[in-house]
KELO-935842 format. One record per residue (C-alpha): x, y, z; residue number from 1. Coordinates in nm, 3 decimals. Example, Ala and Ser with C-alpha at 12.3 -4.5 7.8 and 13.67 -1.06 7.14 Angstrom:
((1.230, -0.450, 0.780), 1) ((1.367, -0.106, 0.714), 2) 
This chain:
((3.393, 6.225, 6.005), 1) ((3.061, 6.403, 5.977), 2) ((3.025, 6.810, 5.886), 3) ((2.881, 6.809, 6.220), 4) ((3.194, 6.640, 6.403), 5) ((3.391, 6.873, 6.225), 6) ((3.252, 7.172, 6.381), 7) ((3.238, 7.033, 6.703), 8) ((3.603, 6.958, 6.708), 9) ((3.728, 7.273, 6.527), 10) ((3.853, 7.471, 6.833), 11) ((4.224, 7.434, 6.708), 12) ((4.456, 7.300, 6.453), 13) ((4.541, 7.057, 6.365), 14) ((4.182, 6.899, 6.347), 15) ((4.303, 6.541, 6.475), 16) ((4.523, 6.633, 6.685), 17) ((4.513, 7.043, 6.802), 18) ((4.870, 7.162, 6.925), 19) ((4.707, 7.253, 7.259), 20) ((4.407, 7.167, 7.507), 21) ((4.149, 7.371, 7.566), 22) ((4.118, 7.616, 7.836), 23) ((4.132, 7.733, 8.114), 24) ((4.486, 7.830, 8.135), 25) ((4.650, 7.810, 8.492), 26) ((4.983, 7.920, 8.567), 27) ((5.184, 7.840, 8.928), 28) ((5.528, 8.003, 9.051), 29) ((5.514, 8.245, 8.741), 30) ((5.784, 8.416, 8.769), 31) ((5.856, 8.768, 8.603), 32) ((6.154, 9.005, 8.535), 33) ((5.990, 9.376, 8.400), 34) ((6.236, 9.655, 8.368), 35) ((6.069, 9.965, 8.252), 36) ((6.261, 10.177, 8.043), 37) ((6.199, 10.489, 7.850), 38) ((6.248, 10.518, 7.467), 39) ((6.149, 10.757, 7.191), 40) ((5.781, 10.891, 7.137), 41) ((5.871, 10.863, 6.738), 42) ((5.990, 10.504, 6.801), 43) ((5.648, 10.384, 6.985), 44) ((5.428, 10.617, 6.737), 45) ((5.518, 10.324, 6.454), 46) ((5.443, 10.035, 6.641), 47) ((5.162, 10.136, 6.807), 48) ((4.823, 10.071, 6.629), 49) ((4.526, 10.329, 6.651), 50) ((4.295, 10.341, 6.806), 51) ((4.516, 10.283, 7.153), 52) ((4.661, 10.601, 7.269), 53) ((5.041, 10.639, 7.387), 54) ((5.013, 10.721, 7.756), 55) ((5.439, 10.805, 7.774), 56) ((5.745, 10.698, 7.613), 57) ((5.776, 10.392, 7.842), 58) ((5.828, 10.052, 7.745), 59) ((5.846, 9.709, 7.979), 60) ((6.084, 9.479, 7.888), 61) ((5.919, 9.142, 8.089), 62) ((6.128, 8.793, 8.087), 63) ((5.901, 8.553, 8.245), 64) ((5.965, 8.186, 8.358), 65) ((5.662, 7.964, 8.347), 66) ((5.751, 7.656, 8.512), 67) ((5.383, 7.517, 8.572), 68) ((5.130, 7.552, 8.372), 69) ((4.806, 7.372, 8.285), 70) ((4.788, 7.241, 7.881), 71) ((5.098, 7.490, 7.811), 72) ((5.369, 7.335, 8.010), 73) ((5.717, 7.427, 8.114), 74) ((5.845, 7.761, 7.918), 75) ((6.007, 8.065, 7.944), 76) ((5.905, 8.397, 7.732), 77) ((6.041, 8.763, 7.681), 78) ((5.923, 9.041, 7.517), 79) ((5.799, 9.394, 7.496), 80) ((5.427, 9.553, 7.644), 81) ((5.400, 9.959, 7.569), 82) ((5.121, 10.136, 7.832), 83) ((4.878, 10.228, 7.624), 84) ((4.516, 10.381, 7.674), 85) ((4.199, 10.254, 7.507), 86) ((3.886, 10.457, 7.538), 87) ((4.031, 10.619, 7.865), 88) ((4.135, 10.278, 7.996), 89) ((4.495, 10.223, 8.057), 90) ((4.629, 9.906, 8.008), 91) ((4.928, 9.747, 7.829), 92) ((4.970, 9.647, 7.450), 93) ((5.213, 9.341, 7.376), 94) ((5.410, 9.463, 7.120), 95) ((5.648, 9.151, 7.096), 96) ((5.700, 8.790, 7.241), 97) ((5.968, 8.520, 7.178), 98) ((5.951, 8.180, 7.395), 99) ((6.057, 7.839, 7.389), 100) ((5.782, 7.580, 7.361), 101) ((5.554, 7.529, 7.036), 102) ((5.219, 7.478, 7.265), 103) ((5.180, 7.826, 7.363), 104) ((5.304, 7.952, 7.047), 105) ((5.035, 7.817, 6.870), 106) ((4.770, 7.858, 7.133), 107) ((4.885, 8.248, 7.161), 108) ((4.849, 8.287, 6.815), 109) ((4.534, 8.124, 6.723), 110) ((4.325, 8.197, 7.032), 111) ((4.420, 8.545, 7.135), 112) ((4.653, 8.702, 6.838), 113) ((4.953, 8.684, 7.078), 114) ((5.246, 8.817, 6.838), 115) ((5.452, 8.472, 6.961), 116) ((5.803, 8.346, 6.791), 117) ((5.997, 8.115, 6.875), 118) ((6.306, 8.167, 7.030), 119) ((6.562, 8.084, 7.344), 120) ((6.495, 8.319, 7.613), 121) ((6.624, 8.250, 7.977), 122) ((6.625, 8.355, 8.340), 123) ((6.927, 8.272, 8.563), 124) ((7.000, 8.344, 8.936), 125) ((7.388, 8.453, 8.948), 126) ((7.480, 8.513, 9.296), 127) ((7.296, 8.845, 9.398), 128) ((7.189, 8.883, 9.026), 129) ((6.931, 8.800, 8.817), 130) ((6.989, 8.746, 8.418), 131) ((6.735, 8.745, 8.147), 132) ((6.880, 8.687, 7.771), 133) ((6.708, 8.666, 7.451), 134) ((6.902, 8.441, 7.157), 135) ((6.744, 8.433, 6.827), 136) ((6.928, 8.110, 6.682), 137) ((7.262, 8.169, 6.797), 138) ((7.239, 8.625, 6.813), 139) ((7.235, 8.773, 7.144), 140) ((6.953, 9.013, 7.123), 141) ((6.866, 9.096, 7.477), 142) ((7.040, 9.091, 7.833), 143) ((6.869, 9.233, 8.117), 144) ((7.024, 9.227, 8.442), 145) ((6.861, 9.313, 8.802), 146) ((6.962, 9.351, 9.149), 147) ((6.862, 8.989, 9.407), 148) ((6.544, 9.116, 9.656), 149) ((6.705, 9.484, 9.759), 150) ((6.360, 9.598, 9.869), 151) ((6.040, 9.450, 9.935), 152) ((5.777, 9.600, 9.671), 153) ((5.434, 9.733, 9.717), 154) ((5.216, 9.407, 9.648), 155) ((4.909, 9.671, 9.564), 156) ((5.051, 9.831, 9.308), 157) ((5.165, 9.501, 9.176), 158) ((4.871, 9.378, 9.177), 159) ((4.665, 9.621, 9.005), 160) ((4.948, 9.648, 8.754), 161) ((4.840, 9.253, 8.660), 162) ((4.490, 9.322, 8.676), 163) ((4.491, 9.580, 8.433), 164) ((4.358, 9.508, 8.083), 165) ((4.627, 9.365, 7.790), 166) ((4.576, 9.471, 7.416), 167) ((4.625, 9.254, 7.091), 168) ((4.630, 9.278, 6.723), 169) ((4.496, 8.939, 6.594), 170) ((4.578, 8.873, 6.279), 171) ((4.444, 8.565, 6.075), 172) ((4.529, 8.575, 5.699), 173) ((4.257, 8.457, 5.427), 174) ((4.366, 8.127, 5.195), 175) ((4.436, 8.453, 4.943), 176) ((4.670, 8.589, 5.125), 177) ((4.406, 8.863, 5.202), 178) ((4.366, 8.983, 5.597), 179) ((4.022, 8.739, 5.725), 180) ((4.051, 8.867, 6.052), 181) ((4.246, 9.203, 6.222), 182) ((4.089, 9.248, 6.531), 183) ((4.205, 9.434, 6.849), 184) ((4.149, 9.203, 7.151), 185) ((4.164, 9.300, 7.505), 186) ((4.212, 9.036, 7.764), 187) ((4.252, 9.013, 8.169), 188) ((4.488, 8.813, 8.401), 189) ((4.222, 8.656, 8.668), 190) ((4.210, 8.502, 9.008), 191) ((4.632, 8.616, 9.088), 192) ((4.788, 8.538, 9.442), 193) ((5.134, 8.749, 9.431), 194) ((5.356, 8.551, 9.637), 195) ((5.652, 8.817, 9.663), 196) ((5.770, 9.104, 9.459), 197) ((6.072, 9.316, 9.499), 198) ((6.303, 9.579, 9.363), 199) ((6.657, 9.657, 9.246), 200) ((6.832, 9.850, 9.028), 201) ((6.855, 9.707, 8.681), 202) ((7.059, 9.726, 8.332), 203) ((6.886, 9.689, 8.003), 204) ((7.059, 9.584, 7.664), 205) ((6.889, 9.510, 7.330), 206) ((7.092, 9.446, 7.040), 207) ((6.924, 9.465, 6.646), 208) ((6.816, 9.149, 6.477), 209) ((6.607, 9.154, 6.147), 210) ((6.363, 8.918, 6.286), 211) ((6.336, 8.982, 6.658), 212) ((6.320, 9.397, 6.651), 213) ((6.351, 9.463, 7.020), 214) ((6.626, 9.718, 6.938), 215) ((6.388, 9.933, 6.760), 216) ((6.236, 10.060, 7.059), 217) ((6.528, 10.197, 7.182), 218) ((6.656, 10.253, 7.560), 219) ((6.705, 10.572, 7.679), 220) ((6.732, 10.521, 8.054), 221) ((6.588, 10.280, 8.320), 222) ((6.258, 10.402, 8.552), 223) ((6.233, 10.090, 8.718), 224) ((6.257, 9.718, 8.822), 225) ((6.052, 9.451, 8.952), 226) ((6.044, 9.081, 9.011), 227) ((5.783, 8.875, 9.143), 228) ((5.622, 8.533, 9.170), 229) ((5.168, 8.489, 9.099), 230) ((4.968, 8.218, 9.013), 231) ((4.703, 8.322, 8.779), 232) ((4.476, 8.255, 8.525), 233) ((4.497, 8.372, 8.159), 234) ((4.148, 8.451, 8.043), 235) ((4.026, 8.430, 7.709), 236) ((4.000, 8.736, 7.540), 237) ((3.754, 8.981, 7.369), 238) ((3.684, 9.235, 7.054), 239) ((3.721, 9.541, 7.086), 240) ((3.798, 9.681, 6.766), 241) ((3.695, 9.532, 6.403), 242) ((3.999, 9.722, 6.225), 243) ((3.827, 9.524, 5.827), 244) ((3.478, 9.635, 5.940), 245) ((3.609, 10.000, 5.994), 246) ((3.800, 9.989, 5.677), 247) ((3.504, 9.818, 5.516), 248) ((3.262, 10.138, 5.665), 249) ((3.542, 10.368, 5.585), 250) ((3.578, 10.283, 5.188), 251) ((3.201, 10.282, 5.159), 252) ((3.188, 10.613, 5.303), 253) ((3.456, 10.774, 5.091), 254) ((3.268, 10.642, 4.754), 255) ((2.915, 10.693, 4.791), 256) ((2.932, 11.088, 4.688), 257) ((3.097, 10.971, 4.364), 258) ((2.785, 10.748, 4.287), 259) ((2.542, 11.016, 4.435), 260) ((2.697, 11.260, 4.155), 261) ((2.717, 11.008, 3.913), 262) 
């Protein structure tokens, strides 16, 4: 193989044989579970990285079930996204995700700096409930429970909610062990048809694991429930925010007055 063949081939790893196609990314029936709770302001001030701005002490808690989807496959994923603001934008920063199939695990990871493990998440229809659960190996770390269709939601609201920009911290390590790349990338969900969304009432559990933290963003009390079905695209992303550049500016800044009096 030929430096140039390398290069051309190099949009994911392995080189041979990449864990994942290339885009675009198209999901049908997606099907989502978001319970917004509130927690502690203290709680979100760790996890959240500057230079996003905490908008209130909210946290969604999604489960998602991702039957149908183009280079991806059949999954389900859960995890936590904190509204955030960037640069007066509001939009949503995915503070954790655990799912079930290595494709997008890899692909999350490598493309867009999704913070991806792998896990067992699930959504079940009980009767008139619906159950999301977490397991980490065999711990029960998260059960969320909501009402079956009480009320019809507002498919605007819904719809601007998934149109609103999505924040990242990608991280890619150097072969030193050294950060190569820590980048804050925003991305968009595009071209969504919302085929129903509704509301219930809905109970919220998260349990502490020392390798799937959900618990550490504690809940206080539910706002609200909603569960819907979109198909949608998952664009690629965009940098917004060079954090080894700005640490790079910042260090140079902070030691040129010692040469200048030297």
């Amino acid at each position: 193989m030929e430096i140039a063949d390398v290069v051309k081939r190099a949009y994911a790893m392995p080189l041979t044989n990449p864990s994942f196609p290339p885009g675009p990314y198209r999901f049908f029936d997606r099907e989502y579970i978001i319970i917004t709770y509130r927690t502690t302001r203290e709680a979100l001030e760790a996890v959240v990285p500057a230079p996003l701005e905490i908008v209130e002490p909210l946290v969604k808690y999604e489960f998602i079930r991702m039957p149908d989807s183009t280079g991806f496959g059949d999954y389900t994923e859960t995890g936590q996204v904190i509204p955030v603001k960037y640069k007066g934008q509001h939009g949503g920063y995915v503070h954790s995700m655990y799912l079930d199939d290595d494709a997008p695990i890899a692909g999350g990871r490598e493309l867009w700096g999704f913070p991806k493990k792998l896990a067992n998440p699930k959504i079940v229809h009980e009767g008139e409930v619906i159950v999301g659960t977490l397991h980490y190996g065999s711990v029960l770390c998260a059960t969320g429970t909501m009402g079956y269709k009480h009320r019809e939601a507002d498919h605007d609201s819904v719809l601007a909610a998934l149109a609103a920009p999505n924040f990242l911290i990608k991280i890619i390590p150097h072969v030193d062990g050294g950060p190569r790349i820590c980048e804050l990338v925003r991305y968009y969900l595009t071209d969504i048809t919302l085929k129903e969304a509704w509301t219930a009432p809905a109970a919220l559990d998260l349990r502490p694991h020392v390798m799937a933290d959900v618990a550490k963003l504690p809940v206080l009390d539910i706002v609200s429930a909603i569960h819907f079905k979109a198909d949608l695209t998952l664009g690629l992303g965009e940098v917004v925010h060079d954090y080894l550049a700005d640490h790079s500016r910042l260090a140079t800044s902070t030691t040129q007055p010692e040469k200048i009096r030297a």
